[in-house]
C-alpha positions in Angstrom: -5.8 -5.1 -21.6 -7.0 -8.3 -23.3 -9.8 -10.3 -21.6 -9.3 -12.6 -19.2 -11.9 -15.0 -17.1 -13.0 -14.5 -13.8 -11.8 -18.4 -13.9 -8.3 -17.4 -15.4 -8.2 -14.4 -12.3 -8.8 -17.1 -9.6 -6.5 -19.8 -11.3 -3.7 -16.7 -10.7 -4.5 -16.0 -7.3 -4.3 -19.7 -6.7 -1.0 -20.2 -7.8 -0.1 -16.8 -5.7 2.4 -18.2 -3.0 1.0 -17.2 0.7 3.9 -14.3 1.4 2.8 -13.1 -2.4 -1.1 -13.3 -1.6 -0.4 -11.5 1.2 1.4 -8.7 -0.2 -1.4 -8.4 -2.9 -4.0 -8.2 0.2 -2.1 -5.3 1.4 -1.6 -3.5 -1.4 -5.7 -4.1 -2.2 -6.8 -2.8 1.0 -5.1 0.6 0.4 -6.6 0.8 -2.6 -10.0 0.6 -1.7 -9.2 3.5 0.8 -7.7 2.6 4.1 -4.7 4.4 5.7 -2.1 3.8 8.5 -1.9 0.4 6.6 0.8 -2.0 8.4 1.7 -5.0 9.8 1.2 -6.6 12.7 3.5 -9.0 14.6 3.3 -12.3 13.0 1.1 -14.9 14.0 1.3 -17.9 16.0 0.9 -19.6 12.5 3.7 -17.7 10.4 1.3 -15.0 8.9 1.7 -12.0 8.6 -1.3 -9.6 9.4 -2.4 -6.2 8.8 -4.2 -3.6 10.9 -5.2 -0.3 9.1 -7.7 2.6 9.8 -10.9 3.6 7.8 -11.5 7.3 8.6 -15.4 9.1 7.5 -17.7 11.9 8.6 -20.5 11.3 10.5 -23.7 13.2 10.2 -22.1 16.1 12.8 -18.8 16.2 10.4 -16.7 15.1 13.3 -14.4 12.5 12.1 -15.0 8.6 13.0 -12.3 5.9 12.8 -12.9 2.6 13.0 -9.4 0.4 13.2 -9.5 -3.0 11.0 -7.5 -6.1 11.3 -7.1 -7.8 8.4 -5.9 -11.5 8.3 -4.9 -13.2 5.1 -5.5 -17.2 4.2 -4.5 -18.5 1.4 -5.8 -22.1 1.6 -6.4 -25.2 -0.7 -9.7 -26.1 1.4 -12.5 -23.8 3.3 -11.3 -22.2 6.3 -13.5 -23.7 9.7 -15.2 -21.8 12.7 -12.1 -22.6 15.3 -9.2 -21.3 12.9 -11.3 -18.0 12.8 -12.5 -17.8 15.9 -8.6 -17.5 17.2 -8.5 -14.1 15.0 -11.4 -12.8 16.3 -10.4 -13.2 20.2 -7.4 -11.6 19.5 -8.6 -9.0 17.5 -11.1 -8.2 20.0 -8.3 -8.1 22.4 -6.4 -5.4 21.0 -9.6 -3.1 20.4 -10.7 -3.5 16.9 -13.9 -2.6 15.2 -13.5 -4.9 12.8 -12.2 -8.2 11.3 -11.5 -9.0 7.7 -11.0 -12.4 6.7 -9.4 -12.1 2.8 -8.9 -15.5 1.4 -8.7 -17.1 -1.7 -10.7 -19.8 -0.7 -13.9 -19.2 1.4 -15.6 -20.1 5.3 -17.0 -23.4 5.7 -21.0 -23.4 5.7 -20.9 -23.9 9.7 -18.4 -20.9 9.8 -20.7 -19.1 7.5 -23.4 -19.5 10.3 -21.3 -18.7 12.7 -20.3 -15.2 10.8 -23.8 -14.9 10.1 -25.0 -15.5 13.8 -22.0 -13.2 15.7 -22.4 -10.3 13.0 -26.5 -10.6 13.6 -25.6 -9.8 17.3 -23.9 -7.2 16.5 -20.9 -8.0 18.7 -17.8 -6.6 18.4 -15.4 -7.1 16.7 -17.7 -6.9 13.3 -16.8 -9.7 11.2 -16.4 -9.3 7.0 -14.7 -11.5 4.3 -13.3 -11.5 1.2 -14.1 -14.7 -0.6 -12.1 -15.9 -3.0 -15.0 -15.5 -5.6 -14.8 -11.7 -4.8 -12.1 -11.2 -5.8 -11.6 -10.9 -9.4 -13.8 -7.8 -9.1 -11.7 -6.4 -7.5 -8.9 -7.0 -9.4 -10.9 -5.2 -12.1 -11.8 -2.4 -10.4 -8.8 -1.8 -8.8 -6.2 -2.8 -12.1 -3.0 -1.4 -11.0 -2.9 -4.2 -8.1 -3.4 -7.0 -10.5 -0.9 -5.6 -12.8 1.7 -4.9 -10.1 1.2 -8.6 -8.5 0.8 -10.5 -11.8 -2.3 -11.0 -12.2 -3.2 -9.4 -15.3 -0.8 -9.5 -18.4 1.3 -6.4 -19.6 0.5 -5.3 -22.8 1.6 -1.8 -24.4 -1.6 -0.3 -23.9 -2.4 2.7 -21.2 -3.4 0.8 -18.1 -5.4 2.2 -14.8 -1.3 2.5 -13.0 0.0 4.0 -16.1 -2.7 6.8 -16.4 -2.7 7.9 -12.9 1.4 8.0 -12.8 1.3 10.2 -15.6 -1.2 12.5 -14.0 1.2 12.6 -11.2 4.6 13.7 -13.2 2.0 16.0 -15.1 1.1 17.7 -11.6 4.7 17.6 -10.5 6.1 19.0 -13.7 3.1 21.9 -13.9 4.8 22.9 -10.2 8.0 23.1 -11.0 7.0 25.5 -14.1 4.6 27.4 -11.6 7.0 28.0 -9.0 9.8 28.7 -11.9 7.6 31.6 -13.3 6.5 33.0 -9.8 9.4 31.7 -7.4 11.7 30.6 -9.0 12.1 27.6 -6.8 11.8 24.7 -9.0 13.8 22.2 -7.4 11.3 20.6 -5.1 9.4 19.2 -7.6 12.1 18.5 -10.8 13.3 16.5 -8.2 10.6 14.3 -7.3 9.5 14.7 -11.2 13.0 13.0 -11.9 12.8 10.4 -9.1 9.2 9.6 -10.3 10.2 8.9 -14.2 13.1 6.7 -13.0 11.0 4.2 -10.7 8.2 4.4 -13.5 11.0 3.3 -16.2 12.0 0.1 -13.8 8.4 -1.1 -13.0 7.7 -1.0 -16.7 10.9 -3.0 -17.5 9.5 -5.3 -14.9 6.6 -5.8 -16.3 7.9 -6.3 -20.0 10.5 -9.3 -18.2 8.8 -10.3 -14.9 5.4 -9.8 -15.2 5.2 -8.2 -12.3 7.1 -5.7 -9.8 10.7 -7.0 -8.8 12.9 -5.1 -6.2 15.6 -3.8 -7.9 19.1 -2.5 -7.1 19.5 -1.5 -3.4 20.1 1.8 -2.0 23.8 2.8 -1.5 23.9 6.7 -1.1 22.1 10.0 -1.4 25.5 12.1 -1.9 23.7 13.5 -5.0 20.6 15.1 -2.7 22.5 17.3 0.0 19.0 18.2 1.6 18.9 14.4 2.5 20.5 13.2 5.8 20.7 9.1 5.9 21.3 7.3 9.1 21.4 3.0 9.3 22.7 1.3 6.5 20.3 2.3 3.7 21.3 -1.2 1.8 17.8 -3.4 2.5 16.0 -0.6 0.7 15.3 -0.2 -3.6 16.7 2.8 -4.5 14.2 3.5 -7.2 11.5 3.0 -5.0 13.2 4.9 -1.7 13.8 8.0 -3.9 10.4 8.6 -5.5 8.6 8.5 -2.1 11.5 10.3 0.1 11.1 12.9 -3.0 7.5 13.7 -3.2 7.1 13.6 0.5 9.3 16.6 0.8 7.9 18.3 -2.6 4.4 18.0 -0.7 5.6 19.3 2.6 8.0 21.7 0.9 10.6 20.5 3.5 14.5 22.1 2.9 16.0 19.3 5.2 15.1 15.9 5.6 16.2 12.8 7.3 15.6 8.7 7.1 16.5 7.0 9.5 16.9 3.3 8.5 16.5 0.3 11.9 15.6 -3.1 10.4 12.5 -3.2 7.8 11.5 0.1 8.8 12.5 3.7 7.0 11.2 6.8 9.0 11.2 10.1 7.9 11.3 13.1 9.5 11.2 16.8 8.7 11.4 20.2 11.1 11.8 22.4 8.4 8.4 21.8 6.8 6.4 24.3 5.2 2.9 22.7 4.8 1.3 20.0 6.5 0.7 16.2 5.1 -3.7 16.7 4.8 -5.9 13.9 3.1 -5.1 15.6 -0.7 -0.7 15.4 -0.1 -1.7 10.7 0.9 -4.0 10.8 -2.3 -1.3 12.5 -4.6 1.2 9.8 -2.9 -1.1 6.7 -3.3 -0.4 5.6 -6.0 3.4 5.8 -6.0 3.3 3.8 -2.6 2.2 0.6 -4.8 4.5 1.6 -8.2 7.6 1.7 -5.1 6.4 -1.5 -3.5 6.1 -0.2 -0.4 4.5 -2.3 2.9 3.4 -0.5 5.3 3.2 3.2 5.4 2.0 5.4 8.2 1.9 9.1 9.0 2.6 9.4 12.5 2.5 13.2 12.1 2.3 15.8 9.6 6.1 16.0 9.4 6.8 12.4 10.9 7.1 9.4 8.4 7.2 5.6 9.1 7.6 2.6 5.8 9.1 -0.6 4.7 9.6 -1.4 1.2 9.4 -5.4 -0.1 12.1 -7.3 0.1 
């Protein structure tokens, strides 16, 4: 990847539209290692936020789970004490334990006072913020966002998305030779393997013409999968990026039936035929195929019980 400016990354982000800036928000926030990321109903301003849930081990190794809301502002000027306050009420409100501002721009210095004051009292909900000069870090720590949204050139050399897909169709095609040799049930994961190399084909096209990730041609049928049952119309979705997920989430769960159930934005899946159960490892081999298939939201609501939306 050639160099580019903490300057240059900013200029990008600038020039981000607020829907865009968003989506690059949401994609961020599961890569630094929230799940159940979503959005919320859209705000009184047009917005749209997202809620999400940071999950750790306390010193007893019982689990702790703290639920975030995250509102995006993408703004020209500093952002005062009364357009924040509004998010934190309403946060508060509906329970969470914390509040992130993410913004290209940054608090005013009374709002930084106020932040500095409420989070001091340790009231609830915890206040934290992504400035806008924070956040070409993390577009270099986390390089497969920037890529996927823009912000970072293509160029032909192995980037941070590039290496860890690979590592994924290397782990799906050692499986399907595994459970060739020992099984001989191969088809789970030549499957996904297949799906995979296709959606990985069309985000590098993307980048080579776009720049960045464009939706591509929309789903019409799954006649070619008889293990996959399709209710809705299926035609708001990117094949491409339908496929690989729908694929690998029944490779993981080692499901013989599955079945997607399509009602506006969202897609949910659901399996009664699974085999194993959707742990911590199965969302960590998935990650990074949830931001190569431009997926929204995604949320397990169970171990064989599926919700997501893919971008528009």
């Amino acid at each position: 990847m050639a160099s580019i400016s903490d300057e240059e990354i900013h200029i990008r982000i600038n020039a981000l539209s607020a829907t865009r800036f968003e989506n690059l928000t949401l994609d961020l926030v599961r890569a630094v290692g929230f799940r159940n990321v979503v959005w919320r109903t859209p705000g009184a301003d047009g917005g749209r936020d997202i809620q999400a849930e940071q999950t750790f081990s306390d010193l007893t190794n019982s689990d702790v789970k703290h639920k975030w809301y995250i509102e995006c502002k993408h703004y020209a000027t500093s952002i005062d004490w009364a357009t924040l306050w509004k998010k934190i009420a309403f946060a508060d409100v509906q329970g969470a334990d914390y509040l992130l501002l993410a913004t290209n721009s940054q608090p005013s210095p009374q709002c930084e006072t106020e932040i500095e004051r409420w989070n001091a009292e340790r009231r609830r909900p915890g206040i934290r913020i992504w400035r806008g000069y924070d956040l070409p870090m993390y577009m270099r720590i986390h390089q497969e966002v920037a890529f996927a949204h823009g912000i970072f050139d293509f160029t032909n050399e192995i980037s941070s998305p590039g290496v860890e897909i690979a590592l994924t169709l290397s782990k799906l095609v050692q499986s399907a030779y595994g459970a060739w040799c020992f099984e001989g049930k191969s088809e789970f994961p030549l499957t996904a393997a297949s799906a995979l190399s296709e959606l990985l084909n069309k985000r590098m096209d993307d980048l080579q013409t776009y720049g960045f990730f464009s939706k591509g041609d929309p789903m019409i049928s799954a006649s070619d999968w008889p293990w996959l049952s399709l209710n809705g119309d299926p035609s708001g979705a990117e094949e491409v990026g339908f496929r690989a997920i729908v694929s690998i989430i029944r490779h993981l769960l080692q499901a013989e039936v599955v079945e997607c159930h399509f009602a506006e934005d969202q897609i949910q899946v659901h399996s009664s035929c699974a085999g194993l159960k959707f742990d911590e490892q199965a969302y960590k081999f998935l990650e990074p195929v949830l931001l190569l298939a431009r997926c929204d939201a995604f949320e397990a609501k169970s171990d064989s019980f599926f919700s997501f939306q893919l971008r528009g």
